[in-house]
KOLPABA-643284 format. One line per field, with one value per residue (C-alpha): y, z negated, x; residue in three letters; residue number from 1. Coordinates in nm, 3 decimals. Example, Ala and Ser with C-alpha at 12.3 -4.5 7.8 and 13.67 -1.06 7.14 Angstrom:
// KOLPABA-643284
v = (-0.450, -0.106)
w = (-0.780, -0.714)
u = (1.230, 1.367)
r = (ALA, SER)
k = (1, 2)
//
This chain:
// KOLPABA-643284
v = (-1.748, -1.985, -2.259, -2.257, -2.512, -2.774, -2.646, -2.333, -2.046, -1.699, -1.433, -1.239, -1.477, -1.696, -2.076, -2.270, -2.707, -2.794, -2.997, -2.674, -2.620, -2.270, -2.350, -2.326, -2.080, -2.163, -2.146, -1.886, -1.838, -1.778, -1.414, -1.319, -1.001, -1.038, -0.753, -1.014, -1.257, -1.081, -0.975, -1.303, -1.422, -1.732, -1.659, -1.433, -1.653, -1.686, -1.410, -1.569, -1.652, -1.402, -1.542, -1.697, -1.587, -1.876, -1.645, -1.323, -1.608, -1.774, -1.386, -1.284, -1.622, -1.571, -1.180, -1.359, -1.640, -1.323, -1.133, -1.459, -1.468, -1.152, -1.212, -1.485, -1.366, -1.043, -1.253, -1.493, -1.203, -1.082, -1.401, -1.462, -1.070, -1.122, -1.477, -1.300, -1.035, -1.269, -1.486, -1.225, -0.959, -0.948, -0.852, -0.561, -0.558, -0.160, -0.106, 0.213, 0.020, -0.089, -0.338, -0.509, -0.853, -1.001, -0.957, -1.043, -1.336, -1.369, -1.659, -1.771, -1.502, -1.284, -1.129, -1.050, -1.372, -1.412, -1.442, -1.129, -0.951, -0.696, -0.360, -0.325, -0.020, 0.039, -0.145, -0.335, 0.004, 0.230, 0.349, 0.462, 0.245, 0.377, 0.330, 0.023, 0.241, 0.523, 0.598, 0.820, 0.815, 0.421, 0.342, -0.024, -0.247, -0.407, -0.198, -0.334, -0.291, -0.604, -0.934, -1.126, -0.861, -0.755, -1.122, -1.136, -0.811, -0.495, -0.242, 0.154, 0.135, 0.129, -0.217, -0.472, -0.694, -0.981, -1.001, -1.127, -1.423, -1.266, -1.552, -1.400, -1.245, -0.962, -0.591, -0.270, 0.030, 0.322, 0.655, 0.696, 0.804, 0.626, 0.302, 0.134, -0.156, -0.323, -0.609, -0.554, -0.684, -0.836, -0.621, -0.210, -0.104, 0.013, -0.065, -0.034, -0.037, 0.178, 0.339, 0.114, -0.211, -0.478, -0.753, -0.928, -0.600, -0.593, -0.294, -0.347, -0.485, -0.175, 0.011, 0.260, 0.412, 0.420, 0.159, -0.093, -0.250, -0.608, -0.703, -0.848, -0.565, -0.719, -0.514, -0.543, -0.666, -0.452, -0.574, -0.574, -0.770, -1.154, -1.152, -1.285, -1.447, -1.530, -1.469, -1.432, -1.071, -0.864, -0.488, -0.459, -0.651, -0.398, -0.660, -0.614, -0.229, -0.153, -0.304, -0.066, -0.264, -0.084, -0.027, 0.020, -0.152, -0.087, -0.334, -0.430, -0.711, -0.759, -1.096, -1.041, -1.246, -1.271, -1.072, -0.756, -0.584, -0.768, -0.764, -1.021, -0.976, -0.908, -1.155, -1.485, -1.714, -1.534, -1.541, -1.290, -1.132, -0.923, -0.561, -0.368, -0.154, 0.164, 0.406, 0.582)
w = (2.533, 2.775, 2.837, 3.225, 3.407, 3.452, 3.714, 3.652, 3.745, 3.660, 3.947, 4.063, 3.993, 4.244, 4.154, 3.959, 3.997, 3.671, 3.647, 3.659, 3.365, 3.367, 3.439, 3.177, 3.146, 3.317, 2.993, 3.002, 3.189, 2.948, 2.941, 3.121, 2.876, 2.593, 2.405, 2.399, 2.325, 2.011, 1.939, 1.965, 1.681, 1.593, 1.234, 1.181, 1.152, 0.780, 0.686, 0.678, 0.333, 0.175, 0.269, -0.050, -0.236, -0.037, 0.275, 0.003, -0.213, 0.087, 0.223, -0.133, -0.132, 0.265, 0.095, -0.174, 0.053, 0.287, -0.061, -0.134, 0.220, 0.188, -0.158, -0.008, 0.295, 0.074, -0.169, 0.129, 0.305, -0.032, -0.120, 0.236, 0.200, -0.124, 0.008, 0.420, 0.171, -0.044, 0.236, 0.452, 0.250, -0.064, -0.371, -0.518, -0.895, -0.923, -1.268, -1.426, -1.615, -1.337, -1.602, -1.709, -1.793, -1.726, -1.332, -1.327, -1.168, -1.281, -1.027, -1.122, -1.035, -1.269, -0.920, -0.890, -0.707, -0.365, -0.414, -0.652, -0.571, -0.899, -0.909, -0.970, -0.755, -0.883, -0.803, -1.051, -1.047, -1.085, -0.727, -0.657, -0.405, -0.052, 0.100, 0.354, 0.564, 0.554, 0.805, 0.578, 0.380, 0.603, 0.907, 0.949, 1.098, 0.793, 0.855, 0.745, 1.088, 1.155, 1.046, 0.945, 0.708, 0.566, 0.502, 0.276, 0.088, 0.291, 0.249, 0.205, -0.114, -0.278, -0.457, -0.441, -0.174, 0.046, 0.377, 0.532, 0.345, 0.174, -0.046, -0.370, -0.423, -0.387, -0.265, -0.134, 0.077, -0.153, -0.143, -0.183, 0.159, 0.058, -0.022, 0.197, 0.022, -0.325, -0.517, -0.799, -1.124, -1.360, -1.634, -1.649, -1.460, -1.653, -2.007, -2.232, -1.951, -1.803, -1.520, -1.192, -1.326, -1.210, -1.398, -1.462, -1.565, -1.234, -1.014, -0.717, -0.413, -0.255, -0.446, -0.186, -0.450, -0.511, -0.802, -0.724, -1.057, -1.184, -1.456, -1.626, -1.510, -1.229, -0.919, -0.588, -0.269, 0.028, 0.268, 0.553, 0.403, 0.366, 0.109, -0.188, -0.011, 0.338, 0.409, 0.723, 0.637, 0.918, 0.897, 1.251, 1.318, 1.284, 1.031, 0.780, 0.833, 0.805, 0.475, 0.382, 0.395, 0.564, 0.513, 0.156, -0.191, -0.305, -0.423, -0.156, -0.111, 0.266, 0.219, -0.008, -0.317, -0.527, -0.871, -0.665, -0.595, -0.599, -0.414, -0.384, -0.672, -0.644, -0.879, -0.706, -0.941, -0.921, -0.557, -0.629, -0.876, -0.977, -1.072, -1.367, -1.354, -1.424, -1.263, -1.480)
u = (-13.200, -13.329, -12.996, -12.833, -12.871, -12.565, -12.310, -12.432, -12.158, -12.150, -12.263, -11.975, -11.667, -11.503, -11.655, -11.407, -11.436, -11.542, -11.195, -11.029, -10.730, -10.533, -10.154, -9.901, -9.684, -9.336, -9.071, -8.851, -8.526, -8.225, -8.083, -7.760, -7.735, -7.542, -7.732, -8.011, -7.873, -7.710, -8.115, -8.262, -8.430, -8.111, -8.027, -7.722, -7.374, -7.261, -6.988, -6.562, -6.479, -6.218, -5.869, -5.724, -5.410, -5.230, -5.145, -5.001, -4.809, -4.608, -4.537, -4.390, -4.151, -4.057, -3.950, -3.746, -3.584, -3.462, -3.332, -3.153, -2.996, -2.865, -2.703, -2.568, -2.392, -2.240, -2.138, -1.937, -1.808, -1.662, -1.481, -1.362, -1.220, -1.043, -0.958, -0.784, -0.584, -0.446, -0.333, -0.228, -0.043, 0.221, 0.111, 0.390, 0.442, 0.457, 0.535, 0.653, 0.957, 1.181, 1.370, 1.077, 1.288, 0.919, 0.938, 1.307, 1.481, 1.846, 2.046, 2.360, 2.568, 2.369, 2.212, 1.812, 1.711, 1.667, 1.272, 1.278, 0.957, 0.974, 1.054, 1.439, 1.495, 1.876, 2.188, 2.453, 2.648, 2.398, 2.316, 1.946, 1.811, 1.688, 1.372, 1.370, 1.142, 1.402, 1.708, 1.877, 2.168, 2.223, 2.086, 1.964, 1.749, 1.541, 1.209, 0.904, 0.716, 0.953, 0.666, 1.009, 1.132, 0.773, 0.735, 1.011, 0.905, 1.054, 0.801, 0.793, 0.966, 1.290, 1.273, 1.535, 1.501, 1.708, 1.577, 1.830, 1.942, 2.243, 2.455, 2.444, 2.082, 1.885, 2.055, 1.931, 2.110, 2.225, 2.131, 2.550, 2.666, 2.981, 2.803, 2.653, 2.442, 2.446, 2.335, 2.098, 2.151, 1.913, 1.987, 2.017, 2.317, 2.631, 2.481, 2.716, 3.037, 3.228, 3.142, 3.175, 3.125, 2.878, 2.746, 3.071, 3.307, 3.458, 3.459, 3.172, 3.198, 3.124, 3.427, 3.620, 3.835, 4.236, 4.214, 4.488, 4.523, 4.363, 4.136, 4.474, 4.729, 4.903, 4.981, 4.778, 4.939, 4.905, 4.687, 4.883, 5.178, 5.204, 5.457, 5.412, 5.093, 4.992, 4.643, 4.443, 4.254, 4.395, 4.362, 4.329, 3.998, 3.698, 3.522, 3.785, 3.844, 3.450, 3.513, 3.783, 4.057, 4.376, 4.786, 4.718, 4.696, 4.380, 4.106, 3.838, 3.600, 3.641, 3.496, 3.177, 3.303, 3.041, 3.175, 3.314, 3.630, 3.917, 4.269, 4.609, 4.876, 5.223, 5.289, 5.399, 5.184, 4.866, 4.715, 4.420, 4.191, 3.941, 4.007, 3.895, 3.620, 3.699, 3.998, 4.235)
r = (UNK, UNK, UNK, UNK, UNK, UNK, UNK, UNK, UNK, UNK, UNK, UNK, UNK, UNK, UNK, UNK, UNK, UNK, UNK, UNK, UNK, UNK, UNK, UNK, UNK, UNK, UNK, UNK, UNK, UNK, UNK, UNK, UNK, UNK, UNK, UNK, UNK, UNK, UNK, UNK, UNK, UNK, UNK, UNK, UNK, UNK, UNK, UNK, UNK, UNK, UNK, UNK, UNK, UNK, UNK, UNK, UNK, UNK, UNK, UNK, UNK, UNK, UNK, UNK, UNK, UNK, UNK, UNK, UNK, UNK, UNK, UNK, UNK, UNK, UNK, UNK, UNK, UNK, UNK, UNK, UNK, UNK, UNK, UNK, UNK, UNK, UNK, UNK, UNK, UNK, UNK, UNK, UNK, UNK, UNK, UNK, UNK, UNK, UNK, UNK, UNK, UNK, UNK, UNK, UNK, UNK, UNK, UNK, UNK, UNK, UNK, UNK, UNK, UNK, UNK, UNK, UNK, UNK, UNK, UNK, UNK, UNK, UNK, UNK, UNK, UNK, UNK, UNK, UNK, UNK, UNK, UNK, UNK, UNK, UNK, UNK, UNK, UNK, UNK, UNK, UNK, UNK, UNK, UNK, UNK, UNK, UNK, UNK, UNK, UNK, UNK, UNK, UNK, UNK, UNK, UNK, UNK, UNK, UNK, UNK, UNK, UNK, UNK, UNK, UNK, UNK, UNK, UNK, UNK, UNK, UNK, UNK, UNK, UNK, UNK, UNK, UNK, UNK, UNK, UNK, UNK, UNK, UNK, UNK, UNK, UNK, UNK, UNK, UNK, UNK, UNK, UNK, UNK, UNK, UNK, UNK, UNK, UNK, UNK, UNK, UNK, UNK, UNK, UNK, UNK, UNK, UNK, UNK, UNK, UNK, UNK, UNK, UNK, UNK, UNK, UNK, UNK, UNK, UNK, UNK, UNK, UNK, UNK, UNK, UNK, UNK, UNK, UNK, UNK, UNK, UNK, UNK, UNK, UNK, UNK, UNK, UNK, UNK, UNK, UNK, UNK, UNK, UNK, UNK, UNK, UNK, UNK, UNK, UNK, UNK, UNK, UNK, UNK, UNK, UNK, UNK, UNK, UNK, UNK, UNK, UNK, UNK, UNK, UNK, UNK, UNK, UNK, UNK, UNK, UNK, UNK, UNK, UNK, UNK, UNK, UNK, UNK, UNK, UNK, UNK)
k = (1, 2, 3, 4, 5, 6, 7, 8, 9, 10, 11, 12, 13, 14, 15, 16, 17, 18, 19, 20, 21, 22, 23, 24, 25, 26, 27, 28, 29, 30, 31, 32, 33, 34, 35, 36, 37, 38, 39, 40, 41, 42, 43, 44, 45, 46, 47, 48, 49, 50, 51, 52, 53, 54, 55, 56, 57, 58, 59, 60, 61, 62, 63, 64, 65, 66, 67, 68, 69, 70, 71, 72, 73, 74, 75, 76, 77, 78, 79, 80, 81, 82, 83, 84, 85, 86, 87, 88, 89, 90, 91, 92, 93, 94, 95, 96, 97, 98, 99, 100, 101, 102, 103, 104, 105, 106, 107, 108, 109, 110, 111, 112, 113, 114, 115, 116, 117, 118, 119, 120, 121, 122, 123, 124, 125, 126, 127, 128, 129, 130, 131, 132, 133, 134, 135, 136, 137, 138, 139, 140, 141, 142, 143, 144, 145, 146, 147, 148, 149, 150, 151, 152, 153, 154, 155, 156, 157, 158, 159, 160, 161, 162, 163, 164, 165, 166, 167, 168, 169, 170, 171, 172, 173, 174, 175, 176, 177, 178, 179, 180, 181, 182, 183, 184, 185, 186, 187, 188, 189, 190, 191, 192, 193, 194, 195, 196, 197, 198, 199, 200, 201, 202, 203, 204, 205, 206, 207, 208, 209, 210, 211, 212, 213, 214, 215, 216, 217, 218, 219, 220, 221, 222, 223, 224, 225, 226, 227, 228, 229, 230, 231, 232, 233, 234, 235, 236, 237, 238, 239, 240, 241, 242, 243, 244, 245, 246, 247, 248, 249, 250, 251, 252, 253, 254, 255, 256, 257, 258, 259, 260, 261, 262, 263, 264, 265, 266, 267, 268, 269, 270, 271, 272, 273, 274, 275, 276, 277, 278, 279, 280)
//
């Protein structure tokens, strides 16, 4: 093939300078679409690491601190219950042996203490005590809806009680329509005595019978005569007549001596005494 000639151009095709370069190509413009993006040929990110035991460990101890919380609280709220009841109510000794000597307080006067909180629910003679929430045989106003009475142990029960600060111990209304209230002794009423007696052989405070005789024999004084002793208990005044006294002989305890029934003598060297307990 014979060689062209130099500058020679092809027939048919625009004439190019012999300086001529083809352009570059421009680069290419990023892509807007995201589906591109994700197809583009940038390796594929590494996979997350399984989460370690670390996350499951501090959930199972955040479950145990909230099962200790709870423990806690109940066991508070228990103690604080135990702790309002104690402070806020009496505890009653009910025992089936109402002279358990164990629950007894004896005072001086051989009386169930002031403080008794036991279950004595009979008086020194005998008498079945009556309900403190009861109006029936006595009406009164010791009722345990009263705070200063239930304080002192008035409840709905029988038991010997003193709520209101009586001199010689603890007492209780009768079921005796005839007797109004009682002390209670500290041992079982009429053991081995005649019938009547209190604690110290004489006849009861409460006594509204004809006996007119003392522990020694001697004859009682009427009550509204002076003679063989003065004395100021006047039959007239309704404080001495609600306690029985009256134009007659017969032994009374108009002014709550603390060993019962007792009355003036006739005898001019023997001002007053007790009187037996037991009527012929």
């Amino acid at each position: 093939m014979i060689g062209q000639p130099t500058g020679y151009q092809q027939p048919g095709y625009p004439q190019q300078p012999p300086s001529y370069q083809p352009p570059m190509a421009a680069p290419a413009e990023p892509s807007m679409n995201v589906n591109v993006a994700q197809e583009s040929s940038s390796p594929a990110p590494t996979p997350s690491p399984i989460p370690s035991s670390t996350d499951s460990d501090n959930d199972s101890d955040n479950c145990w601190g909230v099962k200790l919380l709870i423990l806690i609280v109940v066991a508070l709220t228990l103690l604080v219950g135990v702790s309002y009841g104690s402070d806020n109510y009496e505890i009653e000794d009910f025992t089936d042996d109402v002279f358990d000597s164990s629950n007894q307080e004896c005072n001086e006067h051989g009386i169930l203490s002031t403080s008794y909180r036991g279950s004595m629910a009979v008086t020194q003679t005998g008498l079945q005590c009556q309900e403190w929430n009861m109006q029936f045989p006595q009406s009164h106003g010791l009722t345990p809806e009263k705070e200063t009475y239930a304080n002192k142990g008035i409840g709905y029960h029988n038991y010997c009680r003193n709520p209101d600060d009586e001199p010689n111990g603890s007492w209780c209304y009768t079921m005796d329509p005839k007797v109004r209230w009682e002390y209670c002794a500290c041992e079982p009423p009429n053991s081995g005595r005649p019938p009547g007696c209190n604690w110290y052989n004489h006849l009861y405070s409460q006594y509204a019978g004809k006996h007119s005789v003392t522990k020694s024999g001697k004859t009682c004084q009427n009550w509204s005569s002076k003679e063989p002793h003065g004395h100021g208990i006047d039959i007239e005044k309704p404080l001495y007549a609600k306690q029985g006294v009256g134009d007659h002989n017969y032994c009374r305890n108009p002014d709550d001596e603390p060993e019962g029934a007792w009355c003036f003598t006739t005898d001019p060297n023997t001002r007053m005494e007790y009187c037996e307990c037991y009527e012929f």
